[in-house]
C-alpha positions in Angstrom: 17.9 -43.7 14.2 20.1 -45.1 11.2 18.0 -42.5 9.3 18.4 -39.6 11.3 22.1 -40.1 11.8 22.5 -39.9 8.1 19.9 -36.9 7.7 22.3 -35.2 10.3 25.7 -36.1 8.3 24.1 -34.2 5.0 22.9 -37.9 3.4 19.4 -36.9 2.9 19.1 -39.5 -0.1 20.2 -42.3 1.6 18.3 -41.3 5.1 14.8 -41.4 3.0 15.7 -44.4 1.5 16.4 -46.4 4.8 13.0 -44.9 5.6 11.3 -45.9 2.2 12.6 -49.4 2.5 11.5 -49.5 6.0 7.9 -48.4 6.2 6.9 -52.2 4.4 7.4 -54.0 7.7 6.6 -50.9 10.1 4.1 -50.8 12.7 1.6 -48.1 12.8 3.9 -46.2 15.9 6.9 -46.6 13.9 4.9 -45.2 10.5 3.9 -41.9 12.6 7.3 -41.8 13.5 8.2 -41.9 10.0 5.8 -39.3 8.7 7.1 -37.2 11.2 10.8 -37.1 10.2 9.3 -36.9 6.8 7.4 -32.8 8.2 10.8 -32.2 10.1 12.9 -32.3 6.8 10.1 -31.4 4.6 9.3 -34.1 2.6 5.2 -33.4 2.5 4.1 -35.6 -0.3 6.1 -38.6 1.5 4.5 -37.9 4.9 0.9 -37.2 3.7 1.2 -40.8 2.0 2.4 -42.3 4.6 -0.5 -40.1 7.4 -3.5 -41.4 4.6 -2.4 -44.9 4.6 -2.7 -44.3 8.7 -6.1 -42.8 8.7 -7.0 -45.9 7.2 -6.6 -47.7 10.0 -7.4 -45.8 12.1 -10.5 -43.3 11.0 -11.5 -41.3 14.1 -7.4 -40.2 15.1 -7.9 -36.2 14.7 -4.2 -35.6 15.4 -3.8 -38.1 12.3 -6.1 -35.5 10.5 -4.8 -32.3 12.0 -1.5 -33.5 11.0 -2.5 -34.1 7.0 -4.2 -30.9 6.8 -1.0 -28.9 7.7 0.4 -31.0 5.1 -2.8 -30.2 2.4 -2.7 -26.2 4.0 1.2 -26.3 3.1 0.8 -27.6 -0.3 -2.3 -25.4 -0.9 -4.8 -28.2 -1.1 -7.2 -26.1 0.7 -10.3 -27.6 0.0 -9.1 -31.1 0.9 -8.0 -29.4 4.5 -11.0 -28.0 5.2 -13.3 -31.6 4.2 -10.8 -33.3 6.6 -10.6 -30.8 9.0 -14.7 -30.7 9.1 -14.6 -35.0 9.6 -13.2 -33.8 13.4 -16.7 -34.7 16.1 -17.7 -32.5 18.3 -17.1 -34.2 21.2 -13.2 -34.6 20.3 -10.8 -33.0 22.2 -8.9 -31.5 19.1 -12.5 -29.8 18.2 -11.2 -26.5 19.2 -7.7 -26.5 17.8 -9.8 -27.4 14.6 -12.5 -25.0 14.5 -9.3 -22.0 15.0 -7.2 -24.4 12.0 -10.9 -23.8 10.0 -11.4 -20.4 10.8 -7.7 -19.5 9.2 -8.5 -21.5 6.3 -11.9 -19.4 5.4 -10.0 -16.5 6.2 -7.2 -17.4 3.7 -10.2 -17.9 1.0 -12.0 -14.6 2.0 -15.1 -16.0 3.8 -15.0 -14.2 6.9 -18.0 -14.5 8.1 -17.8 -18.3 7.8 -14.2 -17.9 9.5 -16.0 -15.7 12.3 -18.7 -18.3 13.5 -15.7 -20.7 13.3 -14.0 -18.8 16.0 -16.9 -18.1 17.9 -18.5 -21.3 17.9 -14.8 -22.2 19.7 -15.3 -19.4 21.7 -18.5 -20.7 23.1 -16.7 -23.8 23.9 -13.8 -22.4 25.4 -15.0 -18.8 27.0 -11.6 -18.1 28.5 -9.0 -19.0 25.6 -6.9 -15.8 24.7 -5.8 -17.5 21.7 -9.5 -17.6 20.1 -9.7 -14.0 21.4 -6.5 -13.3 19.6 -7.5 -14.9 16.2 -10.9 -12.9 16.8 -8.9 -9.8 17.2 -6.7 -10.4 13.8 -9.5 -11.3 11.9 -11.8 -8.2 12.9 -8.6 -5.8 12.2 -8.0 -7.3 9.1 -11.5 -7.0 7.6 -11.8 -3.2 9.5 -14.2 -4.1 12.4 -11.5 -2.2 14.2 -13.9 -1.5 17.3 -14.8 -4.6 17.4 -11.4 -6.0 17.1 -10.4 -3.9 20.3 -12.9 -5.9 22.8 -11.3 -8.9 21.8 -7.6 -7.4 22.2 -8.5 -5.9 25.6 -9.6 -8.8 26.5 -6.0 -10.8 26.1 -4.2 -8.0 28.1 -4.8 -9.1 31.6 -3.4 -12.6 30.9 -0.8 -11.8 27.8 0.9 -8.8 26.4 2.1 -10.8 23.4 0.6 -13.7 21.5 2.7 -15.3 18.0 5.3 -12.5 18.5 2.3 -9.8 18.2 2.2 -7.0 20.6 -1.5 -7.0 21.9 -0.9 -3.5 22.7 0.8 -2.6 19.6 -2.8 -3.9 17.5 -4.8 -2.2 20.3 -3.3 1.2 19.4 -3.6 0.7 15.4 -6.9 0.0 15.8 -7.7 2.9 18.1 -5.9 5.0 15.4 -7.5 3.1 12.5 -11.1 3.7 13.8 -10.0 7.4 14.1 -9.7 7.2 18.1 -6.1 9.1 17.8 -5.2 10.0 21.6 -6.6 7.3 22.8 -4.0 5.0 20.8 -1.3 7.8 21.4 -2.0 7.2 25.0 -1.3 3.6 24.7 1.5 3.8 22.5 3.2 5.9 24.9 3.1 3.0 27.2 4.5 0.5 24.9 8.3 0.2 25.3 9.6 -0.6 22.1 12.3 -0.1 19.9 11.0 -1.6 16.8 11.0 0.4 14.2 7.7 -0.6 12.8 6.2 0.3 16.3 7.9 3.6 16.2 6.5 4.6 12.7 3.3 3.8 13.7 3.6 5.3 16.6 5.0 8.7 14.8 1.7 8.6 12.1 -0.5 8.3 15.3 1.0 11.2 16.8 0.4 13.2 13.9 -3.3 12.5 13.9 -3.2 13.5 17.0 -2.2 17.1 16.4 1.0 16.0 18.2 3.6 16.4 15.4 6.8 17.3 18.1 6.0 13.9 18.8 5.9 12.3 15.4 8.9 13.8 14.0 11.2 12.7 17.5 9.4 9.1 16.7 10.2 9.3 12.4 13.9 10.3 14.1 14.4 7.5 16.1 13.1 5.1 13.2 15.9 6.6 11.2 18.0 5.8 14.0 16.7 2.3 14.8 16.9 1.5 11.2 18.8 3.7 8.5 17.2 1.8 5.7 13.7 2.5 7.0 12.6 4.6 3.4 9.0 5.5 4.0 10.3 7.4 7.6 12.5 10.1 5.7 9.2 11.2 3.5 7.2 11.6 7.0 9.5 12.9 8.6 10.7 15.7 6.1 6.9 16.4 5.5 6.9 17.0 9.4 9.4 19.3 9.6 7.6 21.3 6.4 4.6 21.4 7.8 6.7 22.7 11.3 7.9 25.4 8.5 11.3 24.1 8.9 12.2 24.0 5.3 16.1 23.8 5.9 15.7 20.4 7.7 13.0 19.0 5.3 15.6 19.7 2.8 18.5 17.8 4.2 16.1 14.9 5.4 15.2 14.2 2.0 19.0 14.6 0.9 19.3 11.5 3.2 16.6 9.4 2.3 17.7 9.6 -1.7 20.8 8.5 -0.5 19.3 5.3 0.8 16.7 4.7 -1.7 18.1 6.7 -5.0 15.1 5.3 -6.5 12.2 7.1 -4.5 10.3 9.8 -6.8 8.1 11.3 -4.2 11.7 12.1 -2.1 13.0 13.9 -5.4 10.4 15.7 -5.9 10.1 16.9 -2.4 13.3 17.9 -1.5 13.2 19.8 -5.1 10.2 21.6 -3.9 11.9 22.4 -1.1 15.2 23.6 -2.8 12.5 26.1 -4.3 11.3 26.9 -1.2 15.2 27.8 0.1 15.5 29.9 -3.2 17.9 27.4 -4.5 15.8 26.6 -7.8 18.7 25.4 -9.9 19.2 23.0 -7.2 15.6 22.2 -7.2 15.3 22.2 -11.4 18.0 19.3 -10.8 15.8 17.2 -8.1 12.5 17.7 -9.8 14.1 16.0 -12.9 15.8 13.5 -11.2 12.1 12.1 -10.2 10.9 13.1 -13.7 13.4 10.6 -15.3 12.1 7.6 -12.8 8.5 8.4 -14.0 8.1 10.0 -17.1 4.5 10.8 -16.5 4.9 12.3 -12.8 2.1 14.4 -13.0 3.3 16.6 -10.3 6.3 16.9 -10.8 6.0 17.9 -14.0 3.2 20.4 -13.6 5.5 21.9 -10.9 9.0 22.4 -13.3 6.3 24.0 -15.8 5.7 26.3 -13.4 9.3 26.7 -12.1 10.2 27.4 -15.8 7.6 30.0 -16.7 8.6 32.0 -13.2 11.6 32.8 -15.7 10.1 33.0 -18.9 11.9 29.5 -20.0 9.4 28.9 -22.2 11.4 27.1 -24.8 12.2 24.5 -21.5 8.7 23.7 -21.5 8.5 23.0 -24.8 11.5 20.8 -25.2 10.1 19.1 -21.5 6.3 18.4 -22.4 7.9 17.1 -26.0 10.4 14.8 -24.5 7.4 13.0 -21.9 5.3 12.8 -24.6 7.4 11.1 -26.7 8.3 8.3 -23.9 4.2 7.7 -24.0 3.3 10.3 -21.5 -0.6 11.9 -22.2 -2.8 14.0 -20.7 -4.7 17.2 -21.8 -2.8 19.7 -19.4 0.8 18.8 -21.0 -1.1 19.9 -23.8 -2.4 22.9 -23.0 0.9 24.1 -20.6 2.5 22.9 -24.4 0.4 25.4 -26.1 0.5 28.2 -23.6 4.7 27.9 -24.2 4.3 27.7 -28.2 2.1 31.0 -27.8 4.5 32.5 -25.5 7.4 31.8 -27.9 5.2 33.2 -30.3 4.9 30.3 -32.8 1.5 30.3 -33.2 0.8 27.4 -35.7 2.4 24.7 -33.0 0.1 26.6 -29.9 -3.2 26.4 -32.4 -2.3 22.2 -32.7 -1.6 21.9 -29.2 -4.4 23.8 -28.1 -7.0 21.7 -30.8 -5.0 18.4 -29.1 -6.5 19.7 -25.1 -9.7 20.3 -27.1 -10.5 16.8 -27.5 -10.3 16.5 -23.8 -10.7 19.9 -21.7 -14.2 21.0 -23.9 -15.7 20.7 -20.0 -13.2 22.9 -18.5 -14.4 26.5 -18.3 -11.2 28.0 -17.7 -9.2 26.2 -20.8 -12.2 27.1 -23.2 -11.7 31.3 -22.1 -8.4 31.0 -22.7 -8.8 29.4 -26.0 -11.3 31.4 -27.1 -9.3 34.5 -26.5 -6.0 32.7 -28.3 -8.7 32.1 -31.3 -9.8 35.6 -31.2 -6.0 36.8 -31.5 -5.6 34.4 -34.4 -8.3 35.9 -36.2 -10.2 32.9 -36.6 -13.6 34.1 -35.6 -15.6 31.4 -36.2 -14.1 28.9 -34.2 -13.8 31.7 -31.5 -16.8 31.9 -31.3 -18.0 28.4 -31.3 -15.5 27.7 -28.2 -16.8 30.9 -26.1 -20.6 29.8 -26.9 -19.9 26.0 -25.2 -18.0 28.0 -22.2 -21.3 30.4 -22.1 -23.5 26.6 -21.3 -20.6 26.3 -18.6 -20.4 29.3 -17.2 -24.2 31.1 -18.4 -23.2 34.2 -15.7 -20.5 35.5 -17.2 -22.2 38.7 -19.0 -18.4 39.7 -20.1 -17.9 36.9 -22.3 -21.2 37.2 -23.3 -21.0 40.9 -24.4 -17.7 40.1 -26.0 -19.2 37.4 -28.0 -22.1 39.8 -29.1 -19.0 41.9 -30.5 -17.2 39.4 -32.4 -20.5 38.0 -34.5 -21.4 41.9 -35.2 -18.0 42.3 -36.1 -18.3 39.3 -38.6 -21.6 40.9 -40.1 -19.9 44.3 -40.8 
């Protein structure tokens, strides 16, 4: 008592030390007592001393052992849990809080199947238990046995709707949706009554699936709601509302969600796209930077201001673009070859022939690239290496008689 009285008046030195200098002359009730304060305020090496020196006298105690593997489990010694945990006889009435204890231990280590035969081996033993039905449930959803998981969840229903803060029918309609059973989980999220907005979101992706997406976009709206700071609901729910061909509020739902997470590429780039969209393409030239500069090699992004730029012949934009991303590190063949198809345009020839040599190394496979180079060759009057490039898009594409015939033309032409 002197000890927790001085625990409660912030003396936690002085409280362990009137424990320390106690345990000596201790009995063994008092010492439990002791390594129990010790778990309340967290001192785990003190109390697993104290819980060994206990199992020594008294070997058989499972709560003794059930006790120092929370301790081992909370200071990661999970092998030494699971040996003391296993020490637990079958005929011991903490047999079945052990084999659940074991079961979340092989879990933690990625033996499932071990964890599995845990939990059913404590099912046998206790048919009726909603808890072991619930740990069945979690671990099946977790490891995507998500029709299996389901018998188990329906199960817990008629006695519990919630089990460790989980709503049973919240898991039974992700696993409906997860094992692509979409109105059937729609149906039973429709039941649930729930403000949370993790329910809701969930709830507004299942509707989609479900060819509902009214319903999804009034859920993604009441996330928002629920929970301003929600991020991943303003991408859903804009992509909603494009897909509804509502580009206006796509827009402005995007415009919100960069305001609460300024740092969210995809949302840039989407509410630039849709800027485009509502003819507003300096607006969307803006956006489509903005996520350009939080990830230099945004693939998409980039391929789409490319695109945006040669609508209006800004060719010199491109260059100065695919230049600056590939000097932060960017790479990939297609800056390269959108970086030559400007330098041509601009009509400086020598940087399009390096450019196009760089794809080269990387596109020889792509039919398409090796026309187009093969023409840009034939323009340049280099022949040879015309021809070369048209010949490996002839074992591509062996069909086209055009390129063919116009191959015939250039090696006759080289022969005059």
């Amino acid at each position: 008592m002197e000890a927790v009285k001085l625990m409660e008046s912030k003396q936690a030195e002085k409280a362990i030390q009137v424990l320390d200098n106690y345990l000596p002359t201790a009995d063994a009730e008092d010492k439990y007592t002791i390594a129990e304060l010790y778990i309340q305020w967290g001192y785990l090496s003190e109390a697993s001393m104290v819980l060994e020196e206990l199992m020594q006298q008294f070997p058989k105690e499972s709560e003794l052992k059930t006790m120092l593997a929370d301790i081992y489990i909370e200071q990661e010694n999970d092998e030494e849990a699971i040996e003391l945990l296993n020490e637990v006889e079958e005929d011991d009435p903490a047999y079945v809080q052990t084999l659940i204890q074991l079961a979340d231990l092989y879990q933690a280590q990625g033996l499932f199947e071990v964890a599995e035969q845990k939990l059913l081996q404590a099912k046998q033993i206790e048919p009726n238990e909603p808890i072991i039905d619930f740990a069945l449930g979690e671990l099946l959803f977790s490891t995507g046995s998500y029709l299996r998981a389901i018998t188990y969840y329906e199960k817990i229903l008629p006695v519990a709707k919630e089990i460790a803060n989980v709503s049973i029918n919240d898991r039974l309609a992700e696993a409906y949706a997860a094992s692509g059973e979409y109105e059937k989980a729609l149906d039973i999220f429709q039941d649930v009554d729930s403000e949370d907005p993790d329910t809701l979101f969930k709830y507004g992706f299942t509707a989609l699936h479900a060819g509902r997406r009214d319903i999804a976009i009034k859920a993604w709206k009441h996330v928002i709601e629920q929970d301003t700071y929600y991020h991943t609901a303003y991408y859903q729910l804009a992509k909603a509302y494009e897909d509804e061909e509502m580009p206006q509020e796509a827009y402005d739902t995007a415009i919100k969600g960069i305001k609460v997470d300024e740092f969210n590429k995809e949302l840039y780039f989407f509410a630039g796209s849709m800027a485009h969209q509502l003819e507003n393409d300096e607006e969307s030239e803006r956006l489509v930077r903005e996520a350009i500069s939080l990830d230099p090699d945004y693939k998409e992004a980039l391929l789409f201001l490319i695109e945006l730029f040669k609508k209006t012949n800004q060719h010199e934009d491109i260059i100065e673009l695919i230049n600056e991303i590939k000097n932060s590190g960017a790479s990939d063949p297609l800056y390269d070859w959108e970086l030559a198809r400007a330098y041509n345009e601009n009509e400086s020839y020598e940087y399009a022939l390096n450019s196009y040599k760089e794809a080269y190394n990387s596109l020889n496979q792509d039919s398409d690239f090796l026309k187009e180079y093969g023409y840009f060759l034939t323009e340049e009057g280099r022949i040879d290496e015309a021809v070369s490039v048209f010949e490996r898009y002839l074992t591509l594409q062996p069909l086209d008689s055009d390129i063919e015939e116009f191959v015939s033309r250039l090696k006759l032409s080289q022969d005059t």
